[in-house]
C-alpha beads as a LAMMPS data file, in Angstrom:
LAMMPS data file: protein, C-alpha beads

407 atoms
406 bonds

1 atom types
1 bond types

-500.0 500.0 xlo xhi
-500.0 500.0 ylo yhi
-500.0 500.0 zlo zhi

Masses

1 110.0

Atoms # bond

1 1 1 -9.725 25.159 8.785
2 1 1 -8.520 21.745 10.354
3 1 1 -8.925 18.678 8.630
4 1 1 -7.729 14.718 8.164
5 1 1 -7.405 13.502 5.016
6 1 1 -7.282 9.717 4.758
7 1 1 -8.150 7.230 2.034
8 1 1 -7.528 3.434 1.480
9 1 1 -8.118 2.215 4.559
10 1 1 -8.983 -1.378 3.418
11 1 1 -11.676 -2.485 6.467
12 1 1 -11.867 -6.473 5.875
13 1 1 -8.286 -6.846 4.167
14 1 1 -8.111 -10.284 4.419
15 1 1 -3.837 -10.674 4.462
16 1 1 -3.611 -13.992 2.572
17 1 1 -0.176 -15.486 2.025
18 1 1 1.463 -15.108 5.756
19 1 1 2.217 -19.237 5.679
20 1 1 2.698 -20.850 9.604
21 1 1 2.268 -17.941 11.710
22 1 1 1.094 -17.919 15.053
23 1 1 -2.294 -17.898 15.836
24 1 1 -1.746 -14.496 18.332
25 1 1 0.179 -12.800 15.489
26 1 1 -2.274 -13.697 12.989
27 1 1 -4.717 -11.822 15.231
28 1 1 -3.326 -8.825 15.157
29 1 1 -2.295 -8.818 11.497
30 1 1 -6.004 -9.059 10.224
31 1 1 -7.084 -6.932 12.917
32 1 1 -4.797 -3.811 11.670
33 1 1 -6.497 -2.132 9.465
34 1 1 -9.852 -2.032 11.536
35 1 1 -7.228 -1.054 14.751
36 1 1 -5.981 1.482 12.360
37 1 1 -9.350 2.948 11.708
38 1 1 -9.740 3.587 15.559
39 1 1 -7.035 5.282 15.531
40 1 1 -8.053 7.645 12.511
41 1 1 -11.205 8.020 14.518
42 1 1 -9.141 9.305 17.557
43 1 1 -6.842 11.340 16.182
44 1 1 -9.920 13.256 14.552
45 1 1 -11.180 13.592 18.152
46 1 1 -8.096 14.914 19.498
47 1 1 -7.108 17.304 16.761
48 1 1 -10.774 18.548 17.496
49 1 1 -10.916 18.413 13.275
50 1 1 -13.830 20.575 11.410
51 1 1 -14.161 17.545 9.354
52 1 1 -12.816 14.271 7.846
53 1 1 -11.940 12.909 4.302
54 1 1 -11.894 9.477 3.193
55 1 1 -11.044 9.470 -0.751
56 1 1 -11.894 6.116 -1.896
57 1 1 -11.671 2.198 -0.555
58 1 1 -12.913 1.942 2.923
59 1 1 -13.609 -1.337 2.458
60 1 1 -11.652 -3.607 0.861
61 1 1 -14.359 -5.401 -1.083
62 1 1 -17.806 -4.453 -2.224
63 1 1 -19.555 -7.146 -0.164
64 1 1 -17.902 -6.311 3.357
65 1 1 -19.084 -8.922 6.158
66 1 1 -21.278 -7.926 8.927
67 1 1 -18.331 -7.397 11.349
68 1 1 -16.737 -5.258 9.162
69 1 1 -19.469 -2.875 8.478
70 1 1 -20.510 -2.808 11.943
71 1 1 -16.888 -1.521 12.796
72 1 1 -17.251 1.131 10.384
73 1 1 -20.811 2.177 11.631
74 1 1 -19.318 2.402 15.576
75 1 1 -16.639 4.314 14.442
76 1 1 -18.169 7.085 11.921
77 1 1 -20.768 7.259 14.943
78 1 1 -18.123 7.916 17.448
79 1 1 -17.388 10.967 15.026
80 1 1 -21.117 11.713 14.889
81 1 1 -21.119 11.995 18.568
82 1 1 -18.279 14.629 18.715
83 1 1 -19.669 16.184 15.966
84 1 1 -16.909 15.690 12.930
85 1 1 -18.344 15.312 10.081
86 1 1 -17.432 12.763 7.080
87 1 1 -17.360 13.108 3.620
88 1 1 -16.821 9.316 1.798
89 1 1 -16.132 8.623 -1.439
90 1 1 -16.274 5.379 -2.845
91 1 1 -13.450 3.945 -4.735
92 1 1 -12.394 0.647 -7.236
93 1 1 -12.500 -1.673 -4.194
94 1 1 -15.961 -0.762 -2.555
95 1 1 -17.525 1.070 -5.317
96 1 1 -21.666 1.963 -5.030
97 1 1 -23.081 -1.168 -4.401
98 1 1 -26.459 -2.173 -2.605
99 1 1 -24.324 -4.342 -0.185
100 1 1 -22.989 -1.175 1.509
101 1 1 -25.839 0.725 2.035
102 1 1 -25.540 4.681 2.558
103 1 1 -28.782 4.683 4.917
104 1 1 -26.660 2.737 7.318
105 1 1 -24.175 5.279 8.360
106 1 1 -24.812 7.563 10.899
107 1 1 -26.293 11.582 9.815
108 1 1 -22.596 12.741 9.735
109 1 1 -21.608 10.772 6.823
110 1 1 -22.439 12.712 3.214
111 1 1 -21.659 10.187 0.561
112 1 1 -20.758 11.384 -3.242
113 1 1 -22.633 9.258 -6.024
114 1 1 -21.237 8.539 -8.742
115 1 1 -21.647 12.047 -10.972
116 1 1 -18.963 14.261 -9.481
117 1 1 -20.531 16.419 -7.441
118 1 1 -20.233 19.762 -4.285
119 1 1 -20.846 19.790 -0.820
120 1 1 -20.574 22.588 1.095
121 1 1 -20.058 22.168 4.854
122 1 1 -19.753 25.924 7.017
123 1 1 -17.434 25.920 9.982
124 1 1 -17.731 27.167 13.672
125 1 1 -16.159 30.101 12.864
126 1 1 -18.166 30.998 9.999
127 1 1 -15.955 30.131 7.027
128 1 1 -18.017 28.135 4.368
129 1 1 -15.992 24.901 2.478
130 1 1 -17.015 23.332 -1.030
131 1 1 -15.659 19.442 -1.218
132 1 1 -16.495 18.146 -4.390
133 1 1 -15.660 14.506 -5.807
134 1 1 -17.435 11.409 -7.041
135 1 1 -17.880 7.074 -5.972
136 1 1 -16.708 4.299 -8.638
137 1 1 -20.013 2.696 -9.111
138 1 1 -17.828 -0.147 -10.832
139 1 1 -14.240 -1.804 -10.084
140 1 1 -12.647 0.077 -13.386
141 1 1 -13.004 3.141 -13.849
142 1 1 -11.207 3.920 -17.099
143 1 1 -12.262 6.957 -17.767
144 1 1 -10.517 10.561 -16.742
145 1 1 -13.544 12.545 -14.726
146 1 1 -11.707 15.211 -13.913
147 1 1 -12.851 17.580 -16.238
148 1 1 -16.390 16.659 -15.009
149 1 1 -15.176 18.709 -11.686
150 1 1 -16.016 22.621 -11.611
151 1 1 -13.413 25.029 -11.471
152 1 1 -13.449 27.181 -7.631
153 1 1 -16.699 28.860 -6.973
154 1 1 -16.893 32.308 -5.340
155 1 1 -19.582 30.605 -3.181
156 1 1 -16.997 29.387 -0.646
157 1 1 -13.937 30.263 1.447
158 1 1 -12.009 26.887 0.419
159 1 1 -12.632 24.491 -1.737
160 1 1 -10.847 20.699 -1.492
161 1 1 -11.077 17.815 -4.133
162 1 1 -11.386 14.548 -3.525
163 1 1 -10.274 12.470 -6.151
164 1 1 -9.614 8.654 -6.119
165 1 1 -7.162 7.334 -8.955
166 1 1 -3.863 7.727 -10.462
167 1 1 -1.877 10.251 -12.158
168 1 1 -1.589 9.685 -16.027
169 1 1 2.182 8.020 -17.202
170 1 1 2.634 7.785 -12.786
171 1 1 2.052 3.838 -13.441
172 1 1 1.296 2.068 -16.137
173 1 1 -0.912 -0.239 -14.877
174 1 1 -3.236 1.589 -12.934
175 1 1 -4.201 4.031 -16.277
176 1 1 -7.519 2.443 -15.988
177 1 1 -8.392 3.775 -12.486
178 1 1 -9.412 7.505 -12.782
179 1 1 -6.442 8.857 -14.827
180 1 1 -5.417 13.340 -14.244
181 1 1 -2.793 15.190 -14.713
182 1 1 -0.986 17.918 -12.424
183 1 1 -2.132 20.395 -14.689
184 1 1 -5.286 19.484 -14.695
185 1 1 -6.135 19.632 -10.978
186 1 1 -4.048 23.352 -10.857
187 1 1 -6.550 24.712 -13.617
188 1 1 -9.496 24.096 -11.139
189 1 1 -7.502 26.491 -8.298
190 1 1 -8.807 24.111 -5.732
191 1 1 -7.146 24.849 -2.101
192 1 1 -5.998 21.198 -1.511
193 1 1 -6.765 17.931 -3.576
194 1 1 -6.887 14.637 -1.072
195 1 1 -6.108 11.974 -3.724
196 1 1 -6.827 8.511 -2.567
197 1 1 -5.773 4.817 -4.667
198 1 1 -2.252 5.194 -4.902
199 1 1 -0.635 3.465 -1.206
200 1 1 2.477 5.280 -0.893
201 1 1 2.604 8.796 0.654
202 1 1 3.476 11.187 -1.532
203 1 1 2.732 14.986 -2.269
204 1 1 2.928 15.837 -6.096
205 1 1 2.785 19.563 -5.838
206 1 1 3.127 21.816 -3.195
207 1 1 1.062 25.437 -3.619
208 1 1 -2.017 24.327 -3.675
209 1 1 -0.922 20.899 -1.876
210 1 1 -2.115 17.855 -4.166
211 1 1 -1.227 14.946 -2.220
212 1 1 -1.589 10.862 -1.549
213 1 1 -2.370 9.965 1.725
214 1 1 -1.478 6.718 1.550
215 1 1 -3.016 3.646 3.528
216 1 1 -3.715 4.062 7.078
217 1 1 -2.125 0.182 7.184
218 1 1 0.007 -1.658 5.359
219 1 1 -1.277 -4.679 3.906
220 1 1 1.875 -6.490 2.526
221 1 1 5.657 -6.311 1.592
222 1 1 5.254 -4.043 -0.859
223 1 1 3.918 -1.672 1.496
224 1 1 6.392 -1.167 3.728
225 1 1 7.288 1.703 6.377
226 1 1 4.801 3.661 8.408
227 1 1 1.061 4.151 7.414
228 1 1 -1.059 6.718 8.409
229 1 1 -3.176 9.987 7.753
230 1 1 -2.622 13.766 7.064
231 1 1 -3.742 16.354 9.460
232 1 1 -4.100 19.008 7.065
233 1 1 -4.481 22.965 8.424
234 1 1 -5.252 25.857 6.176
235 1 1 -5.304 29.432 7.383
236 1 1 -7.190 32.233 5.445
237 1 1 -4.336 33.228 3.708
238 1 1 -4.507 29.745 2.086
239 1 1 -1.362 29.033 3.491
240 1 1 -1.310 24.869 4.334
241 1 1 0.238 22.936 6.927
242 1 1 0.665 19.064 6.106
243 1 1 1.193 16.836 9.073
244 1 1 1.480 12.979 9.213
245 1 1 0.014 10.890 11.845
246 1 1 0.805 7.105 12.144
247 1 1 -2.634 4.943 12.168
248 1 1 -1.052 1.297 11.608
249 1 1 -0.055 -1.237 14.027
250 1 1 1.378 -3.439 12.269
251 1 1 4.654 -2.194 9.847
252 1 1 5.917 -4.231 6.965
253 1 1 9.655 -4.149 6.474
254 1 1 12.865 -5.142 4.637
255 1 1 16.020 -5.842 6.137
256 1 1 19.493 -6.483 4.326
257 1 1 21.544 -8.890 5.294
258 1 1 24.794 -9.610 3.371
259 1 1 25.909 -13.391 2.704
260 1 1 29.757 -13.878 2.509
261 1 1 31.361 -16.940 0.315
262 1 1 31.952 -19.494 2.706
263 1 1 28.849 -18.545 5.636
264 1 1 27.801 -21.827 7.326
265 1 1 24.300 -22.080 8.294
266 1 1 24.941 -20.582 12.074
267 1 1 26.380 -17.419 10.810
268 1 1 23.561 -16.795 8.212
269 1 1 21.310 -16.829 11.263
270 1 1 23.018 -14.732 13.630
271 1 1 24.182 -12.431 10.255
272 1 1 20.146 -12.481 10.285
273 1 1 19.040 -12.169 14.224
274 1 1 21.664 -8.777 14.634
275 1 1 20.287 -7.384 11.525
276 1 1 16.719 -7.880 12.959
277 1 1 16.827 -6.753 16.840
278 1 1 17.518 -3.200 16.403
279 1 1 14.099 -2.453 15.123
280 1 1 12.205 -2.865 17.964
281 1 1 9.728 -0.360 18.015
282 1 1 5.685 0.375 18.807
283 1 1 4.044 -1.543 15.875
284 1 1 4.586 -5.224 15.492
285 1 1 7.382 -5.760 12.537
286 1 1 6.778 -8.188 9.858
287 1 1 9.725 -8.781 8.656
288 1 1 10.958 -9.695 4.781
289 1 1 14.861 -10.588 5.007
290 1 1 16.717 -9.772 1.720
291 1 1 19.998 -11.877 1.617
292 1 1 22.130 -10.538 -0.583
293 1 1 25.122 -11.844 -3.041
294 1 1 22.971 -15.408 -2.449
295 1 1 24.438 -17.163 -5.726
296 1 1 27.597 -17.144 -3.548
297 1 1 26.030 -19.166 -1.071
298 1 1 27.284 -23.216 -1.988
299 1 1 24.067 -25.598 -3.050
300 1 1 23.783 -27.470 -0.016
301 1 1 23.267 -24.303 1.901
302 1 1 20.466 -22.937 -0.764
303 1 1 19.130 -25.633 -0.017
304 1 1 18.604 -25.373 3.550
305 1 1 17.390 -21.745 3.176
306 1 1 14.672 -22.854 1.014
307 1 1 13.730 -25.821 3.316
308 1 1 12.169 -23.181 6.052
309 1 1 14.763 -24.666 8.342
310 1 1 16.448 -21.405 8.898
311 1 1 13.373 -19.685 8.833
312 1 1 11.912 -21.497 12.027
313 1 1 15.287 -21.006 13.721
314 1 1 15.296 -17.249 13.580
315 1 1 11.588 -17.247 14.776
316 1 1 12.645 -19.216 17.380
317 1 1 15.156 -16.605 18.762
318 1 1 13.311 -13.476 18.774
319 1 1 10.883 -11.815 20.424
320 1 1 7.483 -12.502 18.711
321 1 1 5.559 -9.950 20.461
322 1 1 7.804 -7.667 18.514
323 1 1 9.169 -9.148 15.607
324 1 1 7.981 -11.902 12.904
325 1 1 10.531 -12.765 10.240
326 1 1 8.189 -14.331 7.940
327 1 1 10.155 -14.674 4.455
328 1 1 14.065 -14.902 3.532
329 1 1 14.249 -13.405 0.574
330 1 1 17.350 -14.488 -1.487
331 1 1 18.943 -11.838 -4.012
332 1 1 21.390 -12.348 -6.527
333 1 1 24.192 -9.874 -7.050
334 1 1 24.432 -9.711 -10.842
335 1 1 28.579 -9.036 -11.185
336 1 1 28.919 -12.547 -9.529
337 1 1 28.476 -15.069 -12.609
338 1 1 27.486 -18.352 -11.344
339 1 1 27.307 -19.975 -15.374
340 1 1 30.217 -20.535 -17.884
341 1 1 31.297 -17.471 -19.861
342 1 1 28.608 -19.408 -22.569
343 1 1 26.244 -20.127 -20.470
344 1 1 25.847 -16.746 -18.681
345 1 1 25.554 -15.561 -22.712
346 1 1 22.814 -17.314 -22.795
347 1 1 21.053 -16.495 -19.618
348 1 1 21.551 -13.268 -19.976
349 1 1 19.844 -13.237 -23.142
350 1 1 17.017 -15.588 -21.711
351 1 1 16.155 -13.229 -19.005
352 1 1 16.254 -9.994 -21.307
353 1 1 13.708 -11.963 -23.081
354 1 1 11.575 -13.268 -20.381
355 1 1 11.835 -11.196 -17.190
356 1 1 10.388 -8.095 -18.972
357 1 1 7.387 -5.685 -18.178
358 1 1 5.849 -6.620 -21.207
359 1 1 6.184 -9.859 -21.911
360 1 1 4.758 -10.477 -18.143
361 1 1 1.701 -8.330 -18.573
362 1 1 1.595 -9.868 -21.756
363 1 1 0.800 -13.503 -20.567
364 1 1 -1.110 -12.243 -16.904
365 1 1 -3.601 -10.168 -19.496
366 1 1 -7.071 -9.594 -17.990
367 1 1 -5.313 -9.932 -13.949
368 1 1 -3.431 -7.048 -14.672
369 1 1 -6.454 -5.119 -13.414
370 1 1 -6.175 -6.956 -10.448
371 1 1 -4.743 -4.198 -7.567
372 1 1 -2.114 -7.117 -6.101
373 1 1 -1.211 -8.254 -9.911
374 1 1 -0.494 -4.745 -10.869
375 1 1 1.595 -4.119 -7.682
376 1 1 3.565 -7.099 -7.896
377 1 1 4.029 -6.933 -12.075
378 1 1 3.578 -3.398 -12.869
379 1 1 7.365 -2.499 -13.343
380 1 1 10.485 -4.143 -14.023
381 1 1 11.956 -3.980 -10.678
382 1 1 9.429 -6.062 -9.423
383 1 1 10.658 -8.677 -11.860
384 1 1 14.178 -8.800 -9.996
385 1 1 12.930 -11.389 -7.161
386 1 1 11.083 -13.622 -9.567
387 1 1 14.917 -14.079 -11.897
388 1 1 16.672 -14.030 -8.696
389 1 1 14.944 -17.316 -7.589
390 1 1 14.882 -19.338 -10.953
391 1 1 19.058 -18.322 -11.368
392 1 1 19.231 -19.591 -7.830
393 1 1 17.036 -22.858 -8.592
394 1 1 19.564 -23.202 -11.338
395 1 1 22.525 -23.256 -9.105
396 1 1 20.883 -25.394 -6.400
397 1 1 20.074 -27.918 -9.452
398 1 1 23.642 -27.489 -10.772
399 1 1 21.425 -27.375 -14.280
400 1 1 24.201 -25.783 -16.248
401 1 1 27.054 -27.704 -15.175
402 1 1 28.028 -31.422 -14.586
403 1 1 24.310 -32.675 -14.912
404 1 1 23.686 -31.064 -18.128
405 1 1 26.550 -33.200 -19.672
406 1 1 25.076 -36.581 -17.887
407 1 1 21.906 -36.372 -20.239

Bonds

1 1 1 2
2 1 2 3
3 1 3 4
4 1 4 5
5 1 5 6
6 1 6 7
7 1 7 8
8 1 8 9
9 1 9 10
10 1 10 11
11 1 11 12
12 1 12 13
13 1 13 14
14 1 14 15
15 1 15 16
16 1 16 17
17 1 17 18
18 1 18 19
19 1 19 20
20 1 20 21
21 1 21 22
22 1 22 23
23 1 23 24
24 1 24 25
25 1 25 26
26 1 26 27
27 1 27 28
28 1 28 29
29 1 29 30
30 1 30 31
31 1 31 32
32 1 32 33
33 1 33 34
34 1 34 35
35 1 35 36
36 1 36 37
37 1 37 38
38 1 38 39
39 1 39 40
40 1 40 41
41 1 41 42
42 1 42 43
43 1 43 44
44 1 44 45
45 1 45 46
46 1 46 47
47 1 47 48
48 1 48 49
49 1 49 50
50 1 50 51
51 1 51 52
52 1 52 53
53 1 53 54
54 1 54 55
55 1 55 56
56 1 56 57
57 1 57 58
58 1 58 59
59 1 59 60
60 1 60 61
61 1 61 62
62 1 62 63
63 1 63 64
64 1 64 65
65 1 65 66
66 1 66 67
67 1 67 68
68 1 68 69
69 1 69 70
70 1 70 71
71 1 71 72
72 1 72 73
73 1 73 74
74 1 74 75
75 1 75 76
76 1 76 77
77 1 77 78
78 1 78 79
79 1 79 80
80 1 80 81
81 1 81 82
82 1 82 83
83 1 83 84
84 1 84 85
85 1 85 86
86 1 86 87
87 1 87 88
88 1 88 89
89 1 89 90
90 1 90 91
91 1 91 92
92 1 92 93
93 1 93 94
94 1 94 95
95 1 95 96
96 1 96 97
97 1 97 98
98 1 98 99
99 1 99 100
100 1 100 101
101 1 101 102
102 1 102 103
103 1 103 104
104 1 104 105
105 1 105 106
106 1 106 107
107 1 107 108
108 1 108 109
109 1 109 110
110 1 110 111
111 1 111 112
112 1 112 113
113 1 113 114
114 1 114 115
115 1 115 116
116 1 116 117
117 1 117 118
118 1 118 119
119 1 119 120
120 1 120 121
121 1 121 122
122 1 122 123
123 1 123 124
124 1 124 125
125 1 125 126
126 1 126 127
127 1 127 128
128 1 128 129
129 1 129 130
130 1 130 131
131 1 131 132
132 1 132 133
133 1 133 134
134 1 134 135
135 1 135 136
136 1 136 137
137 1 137 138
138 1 138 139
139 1 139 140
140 1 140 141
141 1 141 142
142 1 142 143
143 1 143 144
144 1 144 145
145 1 145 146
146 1 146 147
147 1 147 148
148 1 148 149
149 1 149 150
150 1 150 151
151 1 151 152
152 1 152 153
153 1 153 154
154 1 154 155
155 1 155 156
156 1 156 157
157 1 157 158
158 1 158 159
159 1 159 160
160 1 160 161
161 1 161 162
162 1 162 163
163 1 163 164
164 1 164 165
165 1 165 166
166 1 166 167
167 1 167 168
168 1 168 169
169 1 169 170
170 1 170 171
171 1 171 172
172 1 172 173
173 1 173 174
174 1 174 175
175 1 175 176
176 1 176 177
177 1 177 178
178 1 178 179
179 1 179 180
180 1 180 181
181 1 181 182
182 1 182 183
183 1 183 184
184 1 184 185
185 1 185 186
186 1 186 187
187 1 187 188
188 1 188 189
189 1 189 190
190 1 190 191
191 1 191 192
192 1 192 193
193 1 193 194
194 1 194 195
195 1 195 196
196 1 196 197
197 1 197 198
198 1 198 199
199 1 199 200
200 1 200 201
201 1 201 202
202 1 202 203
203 1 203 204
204 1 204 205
205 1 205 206
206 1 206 207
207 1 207 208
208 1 208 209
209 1 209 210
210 1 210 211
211 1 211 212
212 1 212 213
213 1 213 214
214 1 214 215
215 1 215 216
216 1 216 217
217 1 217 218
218 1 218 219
219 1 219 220
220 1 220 221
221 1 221 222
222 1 222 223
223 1 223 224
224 1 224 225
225 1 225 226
226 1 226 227
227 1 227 228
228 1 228 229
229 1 229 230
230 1 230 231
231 1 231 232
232 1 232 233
233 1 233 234
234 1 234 235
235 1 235 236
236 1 236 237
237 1 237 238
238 1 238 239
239 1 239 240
240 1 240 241
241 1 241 242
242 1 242 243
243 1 243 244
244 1 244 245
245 1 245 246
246 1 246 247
247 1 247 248
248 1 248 249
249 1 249 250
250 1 250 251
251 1 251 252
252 1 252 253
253 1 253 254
254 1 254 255
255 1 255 256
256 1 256 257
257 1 257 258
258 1 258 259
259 1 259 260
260 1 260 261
261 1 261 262
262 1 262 263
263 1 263 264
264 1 264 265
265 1 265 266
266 1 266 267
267 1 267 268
268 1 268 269
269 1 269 270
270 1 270 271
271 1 271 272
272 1 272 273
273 1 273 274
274 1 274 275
275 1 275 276
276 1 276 277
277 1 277 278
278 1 278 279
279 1 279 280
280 1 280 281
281 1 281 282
282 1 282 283
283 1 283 284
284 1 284 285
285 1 285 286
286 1 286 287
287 1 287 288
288 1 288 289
289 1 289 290
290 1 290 291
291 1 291 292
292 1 292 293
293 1 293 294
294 1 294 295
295 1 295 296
296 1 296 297
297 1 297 298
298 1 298 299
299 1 299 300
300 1 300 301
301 1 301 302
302 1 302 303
303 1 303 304
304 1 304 305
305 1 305 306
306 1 306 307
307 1 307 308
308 1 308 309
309 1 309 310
310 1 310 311
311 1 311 312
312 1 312 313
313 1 313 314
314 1 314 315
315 1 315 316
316 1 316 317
317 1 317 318
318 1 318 319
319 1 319 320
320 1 320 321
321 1 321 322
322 1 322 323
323 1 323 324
324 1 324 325
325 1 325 326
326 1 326 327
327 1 327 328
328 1 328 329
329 1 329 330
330 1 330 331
331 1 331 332
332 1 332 333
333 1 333 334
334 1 334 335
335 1 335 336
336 1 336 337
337 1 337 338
338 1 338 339
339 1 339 340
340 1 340 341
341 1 341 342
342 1 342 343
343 1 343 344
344 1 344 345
345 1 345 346
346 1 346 347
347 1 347 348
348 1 348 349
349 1 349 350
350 1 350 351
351 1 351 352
352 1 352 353
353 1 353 354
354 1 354 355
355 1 355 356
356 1 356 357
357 1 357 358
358 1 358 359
359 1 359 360
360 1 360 361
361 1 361 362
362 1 362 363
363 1 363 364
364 1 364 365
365 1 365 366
366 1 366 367
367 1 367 368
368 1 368 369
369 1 369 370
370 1 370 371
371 1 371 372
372 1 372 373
373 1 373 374
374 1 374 375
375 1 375 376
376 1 376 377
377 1 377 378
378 1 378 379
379 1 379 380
380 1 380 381
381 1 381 382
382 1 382 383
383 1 383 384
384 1 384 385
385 1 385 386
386 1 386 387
387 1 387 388
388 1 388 389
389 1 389 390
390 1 390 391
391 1 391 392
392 1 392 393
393 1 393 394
394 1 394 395
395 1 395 396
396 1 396 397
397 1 397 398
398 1 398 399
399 1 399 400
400 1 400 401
401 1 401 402
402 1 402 403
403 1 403 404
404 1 404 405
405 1 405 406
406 1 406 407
């Protein structure tokens, strides 16, 4: 038995908050995920796949335009016409809704409603799979449906789960999307669970394989590195073979680049530029540029890295068919003090106060539930950027030093 899982595929993403970039670039950054969907579609083709998976969030909203759905109808009937069949379940983003309807995909496509349910599919050489799962039929889904799922039947050869949501205590802020536990998918002695919701790959147990995909394309900073699909192979012994194949064209990433006390505004770029050009690769790099040890950058040059003046410089300079360097990202190093012994007291103790998990998702409430909130909020690490840039604004604004004694 041969086939892809995939999940979170996002068709319509709309990539808001990419400021000034060119019009050509632009293109191809909103056109990713559907470009990534054609390439699911092919590889499906190519592996000559019994079937496909897609656990949850094809589209990215429940009211997809008419372009968007008309992608996904060419492609699932490209798969119709080499006879793969699709099994869809719909997930927090494009839950059951009577703006997608079912009758619009081509015969291929079985849809699960929203009571977990079994379909059984038989292969060309006579082996008979159960795939059971279930659609959000609302954005939140707070409740844990896994023990709504049957335990294996003796009816088929394999049995798969598809399950959209998020392990219980895995993140905080996404307990109200479909919460399980490890144990609780191993008690069902399923032959593979295809988990779909969380973006990053990951497999979270090995024998049987219980697994993220991930997204076929990354949609922002936070989700950087390659995106793609598993091409998943089980033999009759139930032994499984996990392989990744990259959908995206478009790849999200961070690069380092140390300041040094004293850097003039020349060698921050070209610090920057020989950081950058080594990545050149297939997919078209958006680029996030992390300067570290910033707070021992002087004011004056702060303030020219926050003007977008060195920003357009390094644009300038590279090759924008392969790279975009769209943010310059300035990080703090924490065992440089920047305040009076006093004042760093009382910084420190501001920020212990302040840049906290819960104080955050105390004050965002309700948008918590919100997928880009929760990615952005959910831990404390996230926080770092956010007290990076307010220490830095304090520098930059001299606010604890000769100013503070002119009021």
């Amino acid at each position: 038995m041969k086939f892809i899982h995939a999940a979170d595929i996002h068709l319509g993403s709309p990539f808001q908050g990419l400021k000034n970039i060119p019009a050509n670039i632009r293109k191809r950054v909103v056109s990713s995920t559907g470009v990534a969907m054609k390439n699911l579609v092919q590889a499906a083709i190519e592996n000559t796949v019994d079937f496909v998976c897609i656990a949850g969030d094809l589209f990215d909203n429940p009211e997809p335009d008419l372009e968007t759905l008309n992608l996904a109808i060419d492609q699932l009937e490209i798969l119709n016409a080499a006879n793969i069949p699709v099994f869809l379940s719909y997930g927090n983003h494009d839950y059951l809704n009577a703006k997608i309807p079912g009758v619009i995909f081509p015969d291929n496509v079985s849809i699960f409603g929203e009571k977990v349910e079994t379909k059984q599919i038989t292969l060309v050489d006579g082996s008979t799979v159960d795939i059971t799962g279930f659609s959000y039929n609302k954005r939140a889904e707070i409740n844990a449906r896994i023990e709504e799922y049957p335990s294996k039947s003796n009816q088929a050869d394999f049995q798969i789960g598809m399950l959209h949501g998020s392990m219980d205590g895995l993140k905080s802020s996404e307990a109200h999307y479909a919460p399980f536990t490890i144990s609780q998918l191993l008690a069902k002695n399923y032959d593979y669970w295809a988990l779909g919701h969380i973006h990053k790959r990951q497999t979270l147990n090995d024998m049987p394989v219980i697994a993220y995909a991930g997204n076929t394309q990354g949609r922002h900073i936070n989700e950087p590195g390659p995106r793609g699909i598993s091409l998943v192979t089980i033999n009759q012994q139930k032994q499984t073979d996990v392989q990744f194949l990259r959908t995206d064209v478009v790849e999200w990433t961070n690069v380092a680049v140390q300041a040094q006390k004293g850097m003039d505004l020349q060698q921050i770029i070209s610090a920057i530029i020989q950081a950058v050009e080594p990545l050149a690769a297939q997919q078209l790099k958006l680029v996030n540029i992390n300067l570290q040890n910033s707070n021992v950058l002087t004011p004056e040059i702060l303030d020219e890295l926050t003007s977008g003046i060195v920003l357009t410089q390094i644009q300038k300079q590279l090759d924008q068919e392969v790279f975009w360097v769209y943010r310059i990202s300035l990080k703090v190093n924490n065992n440089i003090r920047i305040f009076s012994e006093l004042d760093q007291a009382y910084w420190e103790k501001a920020t212990a106060n302040v840049f906290n998990e819960k104080k955050v998702q105390e004050k965002l409430g309700r948008l918590m539930e919100l997928d880009f909130i929760a990615e952005t909020y959910g831990n404390d690490l996230e926080l770092n950027p956010l007290k990076d840039q307010v220490e830095l604004m304090l520098k930059q604004r001299n606010a604890l030093g000769d100013e503070r004694d002119e009021n």
